[in-house]
VMD Tcl script that draws the C-alpha trace (Angstrom):
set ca {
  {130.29 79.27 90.42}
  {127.65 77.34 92.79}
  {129.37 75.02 95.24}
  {127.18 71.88 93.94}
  {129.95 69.49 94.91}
  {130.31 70.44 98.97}
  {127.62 72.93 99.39}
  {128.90 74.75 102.73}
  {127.13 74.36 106.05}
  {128.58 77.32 107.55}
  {125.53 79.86 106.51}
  {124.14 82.44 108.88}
  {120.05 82.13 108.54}
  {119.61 84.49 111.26}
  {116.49 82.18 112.88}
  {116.62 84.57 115.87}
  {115.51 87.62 113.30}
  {112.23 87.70 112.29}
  {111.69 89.17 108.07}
  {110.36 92.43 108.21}
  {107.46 92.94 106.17}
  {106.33 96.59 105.81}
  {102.73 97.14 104.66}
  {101.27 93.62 105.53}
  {101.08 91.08 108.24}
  {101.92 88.30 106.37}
  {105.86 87.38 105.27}
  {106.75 88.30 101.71}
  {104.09 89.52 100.71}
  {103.61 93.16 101.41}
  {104.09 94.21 97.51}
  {101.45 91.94 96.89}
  {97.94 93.42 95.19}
  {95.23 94.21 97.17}
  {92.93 91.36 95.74}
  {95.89 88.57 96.92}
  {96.33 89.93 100.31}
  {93.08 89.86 100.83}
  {92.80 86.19 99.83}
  {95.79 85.37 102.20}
  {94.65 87.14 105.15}
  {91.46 84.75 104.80}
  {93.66 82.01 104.70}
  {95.85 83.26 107.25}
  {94.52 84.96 110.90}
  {95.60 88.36 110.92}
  {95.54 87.73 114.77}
  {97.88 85.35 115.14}
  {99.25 85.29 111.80}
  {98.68 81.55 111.44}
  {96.49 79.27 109.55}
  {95.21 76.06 110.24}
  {94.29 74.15 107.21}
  {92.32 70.61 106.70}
  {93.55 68.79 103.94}
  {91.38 66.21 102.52}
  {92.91 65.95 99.05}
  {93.97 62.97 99.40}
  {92.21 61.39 97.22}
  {93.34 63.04 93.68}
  {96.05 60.06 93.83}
  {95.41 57.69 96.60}
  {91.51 57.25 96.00}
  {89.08 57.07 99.12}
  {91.54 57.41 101.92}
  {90.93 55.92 105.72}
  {88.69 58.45 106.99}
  {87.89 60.08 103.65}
  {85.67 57.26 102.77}
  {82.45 59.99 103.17}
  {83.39 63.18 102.99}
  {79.75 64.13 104.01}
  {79.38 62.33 106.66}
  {83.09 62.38 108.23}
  {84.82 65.37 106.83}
  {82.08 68.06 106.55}
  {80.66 68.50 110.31}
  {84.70 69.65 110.60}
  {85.27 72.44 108.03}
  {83.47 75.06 110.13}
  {86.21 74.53 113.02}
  {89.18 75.16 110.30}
  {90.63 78.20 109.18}
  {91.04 76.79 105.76}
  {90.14 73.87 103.14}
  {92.57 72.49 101.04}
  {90.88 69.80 98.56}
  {90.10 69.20 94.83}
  {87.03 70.81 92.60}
  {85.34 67.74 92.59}
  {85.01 67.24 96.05}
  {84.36 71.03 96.61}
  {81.55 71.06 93.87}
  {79.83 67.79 95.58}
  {80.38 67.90 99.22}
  {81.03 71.27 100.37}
  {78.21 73.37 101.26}
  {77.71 76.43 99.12}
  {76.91 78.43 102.20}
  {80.30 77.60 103.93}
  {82.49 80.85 103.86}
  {85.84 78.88 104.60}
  {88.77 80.07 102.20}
  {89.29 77.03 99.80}
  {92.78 76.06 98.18}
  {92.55 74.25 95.61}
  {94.31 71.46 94.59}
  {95.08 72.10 90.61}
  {97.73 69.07 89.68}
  {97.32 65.30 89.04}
  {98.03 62.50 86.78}
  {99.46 59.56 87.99}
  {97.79 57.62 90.77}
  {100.03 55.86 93.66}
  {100.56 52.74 91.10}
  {102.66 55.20 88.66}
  {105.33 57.75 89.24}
  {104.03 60.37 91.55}
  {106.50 63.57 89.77}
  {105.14 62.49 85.74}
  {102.35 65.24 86.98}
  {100.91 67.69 85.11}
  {97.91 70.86 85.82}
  {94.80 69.89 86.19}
  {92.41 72.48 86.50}
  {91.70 75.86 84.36}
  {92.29 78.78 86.13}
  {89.00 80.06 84.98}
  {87.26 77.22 87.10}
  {89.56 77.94 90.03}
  {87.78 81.89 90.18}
  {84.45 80.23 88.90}
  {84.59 78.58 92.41}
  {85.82 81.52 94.27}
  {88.52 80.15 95.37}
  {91.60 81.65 97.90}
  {94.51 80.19 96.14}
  {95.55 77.60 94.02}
  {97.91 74.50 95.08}
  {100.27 71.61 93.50}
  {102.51 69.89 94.25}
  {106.62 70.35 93.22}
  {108.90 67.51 93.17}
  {112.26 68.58 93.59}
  {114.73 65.89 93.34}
  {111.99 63.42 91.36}
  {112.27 62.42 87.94}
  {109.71 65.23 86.31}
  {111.57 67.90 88.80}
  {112.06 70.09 85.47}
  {108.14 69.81 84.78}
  {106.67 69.73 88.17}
  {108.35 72.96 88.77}
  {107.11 74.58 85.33}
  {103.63 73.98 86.32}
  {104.54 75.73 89.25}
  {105.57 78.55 87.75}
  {102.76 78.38 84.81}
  {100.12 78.24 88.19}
  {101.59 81.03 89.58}
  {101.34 83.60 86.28}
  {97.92 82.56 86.15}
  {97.33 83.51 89.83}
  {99.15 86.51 89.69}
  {96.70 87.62 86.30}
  {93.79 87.03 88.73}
  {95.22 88.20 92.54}
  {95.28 84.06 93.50}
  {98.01 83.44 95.72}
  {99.86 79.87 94.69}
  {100.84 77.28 97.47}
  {103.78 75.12 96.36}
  {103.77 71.70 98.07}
  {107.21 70.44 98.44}
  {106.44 66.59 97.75}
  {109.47 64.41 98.98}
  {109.45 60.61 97.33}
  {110.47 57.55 98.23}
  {114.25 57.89 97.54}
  {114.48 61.38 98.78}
  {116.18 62.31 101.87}
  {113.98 64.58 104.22}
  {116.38 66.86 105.83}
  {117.03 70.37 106.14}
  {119.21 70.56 103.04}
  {116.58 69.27 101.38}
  {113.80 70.92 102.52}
  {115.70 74.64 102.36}
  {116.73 73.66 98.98}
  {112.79 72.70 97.64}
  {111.66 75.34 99.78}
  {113.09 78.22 98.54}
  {113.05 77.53 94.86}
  {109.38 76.98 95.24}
  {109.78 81.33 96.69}
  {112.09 82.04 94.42}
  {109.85 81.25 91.30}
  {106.82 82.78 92.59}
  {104.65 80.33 95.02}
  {103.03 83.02 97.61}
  {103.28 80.09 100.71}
  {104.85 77.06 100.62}
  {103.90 73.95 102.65}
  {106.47 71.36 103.52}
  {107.53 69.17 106.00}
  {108.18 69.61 109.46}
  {111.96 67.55 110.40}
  {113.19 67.87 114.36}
  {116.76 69.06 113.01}
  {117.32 72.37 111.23}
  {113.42 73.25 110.25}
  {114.11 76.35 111.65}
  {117.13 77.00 109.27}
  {114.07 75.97 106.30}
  {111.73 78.71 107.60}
  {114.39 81.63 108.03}
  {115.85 80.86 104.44}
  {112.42 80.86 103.01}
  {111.17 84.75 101.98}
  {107.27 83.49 102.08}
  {105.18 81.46 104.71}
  {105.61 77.95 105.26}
  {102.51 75.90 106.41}
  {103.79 72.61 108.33}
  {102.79 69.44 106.22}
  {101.04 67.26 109.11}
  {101.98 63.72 106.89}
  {100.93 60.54 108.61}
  {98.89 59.14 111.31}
  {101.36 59.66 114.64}
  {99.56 59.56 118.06}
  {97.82 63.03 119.14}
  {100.30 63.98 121.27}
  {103.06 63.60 118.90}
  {100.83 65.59 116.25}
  {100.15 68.06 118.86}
  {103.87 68.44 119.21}
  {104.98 68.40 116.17}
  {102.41 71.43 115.57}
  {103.61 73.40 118.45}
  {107.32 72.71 117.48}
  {107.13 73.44 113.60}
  {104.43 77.42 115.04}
  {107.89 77.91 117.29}
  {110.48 77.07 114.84}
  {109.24 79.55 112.28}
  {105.93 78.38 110.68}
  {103.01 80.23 109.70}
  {100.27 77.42 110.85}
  {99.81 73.89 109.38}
  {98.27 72.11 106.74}
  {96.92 68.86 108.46}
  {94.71 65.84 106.93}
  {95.28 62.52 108.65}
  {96.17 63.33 111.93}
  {92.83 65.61 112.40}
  {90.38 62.87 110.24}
  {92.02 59.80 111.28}
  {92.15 60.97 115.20}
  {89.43 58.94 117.70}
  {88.20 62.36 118.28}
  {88.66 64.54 114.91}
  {86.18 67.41 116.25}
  {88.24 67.31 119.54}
  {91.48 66.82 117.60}
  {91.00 69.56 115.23}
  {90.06 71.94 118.44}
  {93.69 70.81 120.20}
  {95.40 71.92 116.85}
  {93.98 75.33 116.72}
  {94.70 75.82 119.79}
  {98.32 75.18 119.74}
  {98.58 77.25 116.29}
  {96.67 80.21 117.44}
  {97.28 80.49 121.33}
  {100.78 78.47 121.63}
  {98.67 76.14 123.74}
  {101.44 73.66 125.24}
  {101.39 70.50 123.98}
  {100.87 68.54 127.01}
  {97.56 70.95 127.64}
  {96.67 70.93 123.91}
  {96.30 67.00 125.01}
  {94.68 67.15 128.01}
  {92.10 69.13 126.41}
  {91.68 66.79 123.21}
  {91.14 64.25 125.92}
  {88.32 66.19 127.71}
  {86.55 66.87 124.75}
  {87.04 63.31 123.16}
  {85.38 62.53 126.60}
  {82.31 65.19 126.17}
  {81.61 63.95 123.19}
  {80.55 60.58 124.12}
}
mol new
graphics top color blue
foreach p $ca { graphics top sphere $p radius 0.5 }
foreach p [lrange $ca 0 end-1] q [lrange $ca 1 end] { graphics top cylinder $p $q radius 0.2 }
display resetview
């Protein structure tokens, strides 16, 4: 019988043992077919093993987000410096340059805007449009602990037999609401069902207690969730922290296109992700680029 009532604390997650993954770089996902791994190791640097994504989706529920108010003007003169896009068709069809070669995941849920109930989602995109647009994997969001938990988690798992039929790896997004607690119960719970049903990668949350605990539990990647606007320093540790603690790169939106510098900003990131760049250096060189460029 599941301890639901005092799940116990006392669990050995081995953080100090890396998974083994024979036939692939990439965690979890050495049975995968050729046609996904492929995808993933465009998504992910088979260097370093690590990804740094922009996210400029922002606007499937919150409309024309600070700094996303032109995505041709702000946002596009950035995507050659990341590793990966994550955005919706309709911005990729409008604003993205057919002759960019950056991996694209695509954001396939949506619904409700911020005025409703963010979990009553539901799919949003055909997986036929997703390969149409050559895309490297498909993305929603899963809100464990919300009120549509049952359905937010069955288009999850309806995303990811569609991707599998077509080698597209899924991303799960672990979305935490307003009355949900962001800790590393929490987070290893959401994570790991996301993995256990299917998703490929899962991107979540970074939390300064026990996110290494999330990342060891979890049998696929986890891409750090770079949430709100924090100073570039804090961003910049956060980053190096959540590379150190177990993940496999970040997923960041605001704190790259809402920086003073976002070229200079975006630079500092991949640096940190790629190279383990210090924090306090990844700074010092935003800072001497956000110079340069004036």
């Amino acid at each position: 019988m599941a301890d639901l009532d005092a799940p116990k604390e006392a669990k050995q997650f081995y953080e100090d043992v890396p998974q083994e993954t024979p036939g692939f770089f990439l965690k979890g996902a050495g049975s995968l077919d050729w046609g996904m791994k492929n995808r993933l190791a465009r998504i992910f640097n088979p260097e370093s093993g690590r990804t740094v994504m922009l996210a400029i989706d922002h606007g499937y529920f919150q409309g024309p987000t600070t700094g996303l108010e032109r995505i041709d003007l702000n946002i596009v003169p950035l995507m050659p410096l990341a590793d990966a896009l994550m955005l919706t068709r309709g911005v990729l069809r409008t604003m993205v340059p057919p002759a960019l070669t950056k991996p694209i995941v695509m954001r396939c849920s949506g619904g409700p805007s911020i005025l409703k109930e963010l979990s009553n989602e539901h799919l949003a995109v055909d997986i036929e449009d997703a390969i149409r647009m050559n895309v490297a994997a498909i993305t929603l969001q899963v809100f464990i602990g919300g009120e549509f938990e049952s359905r937010s988690v069955h288009n999850m798992t309806k995303l990811v037999d569609q991707g599998l039929r077509y080698g597209i790896p899924t991303m799960a997004v672990t979305a935490v609401g307003k009355d949900m607690v962001r800790d590393a119960r929490y987070f290893r719970l959401a994570c790991r069902i996301c993995a256990e049903l299917g998703a490929q990668f899962v991107k979540t949350y970074y939390i300064p207690e026990g996110f290494g605990s999330v990342t060891s539990s979890c049998p696929v990647p986890i891409v750090m969730a770079g949430g709100k606007k924090i100073p570039e320093l804090d961003a910049l540790t956060m980053a190096y922290n959540a590379v150190n603690e177990g993940a496999a790169g970040v997923d960041m939106g605001r704190n790259i296109f809402q920086s003073d510098a976002p070229q200079a900003m975006m630079k500092a990131v991949c640096k940190v992700v790629h190279e383990n760049m210090k924090p306090k250096d990844a700074f010092d060189l935003y800072n001497t680029l956000k110079k340069e460029s004036k």
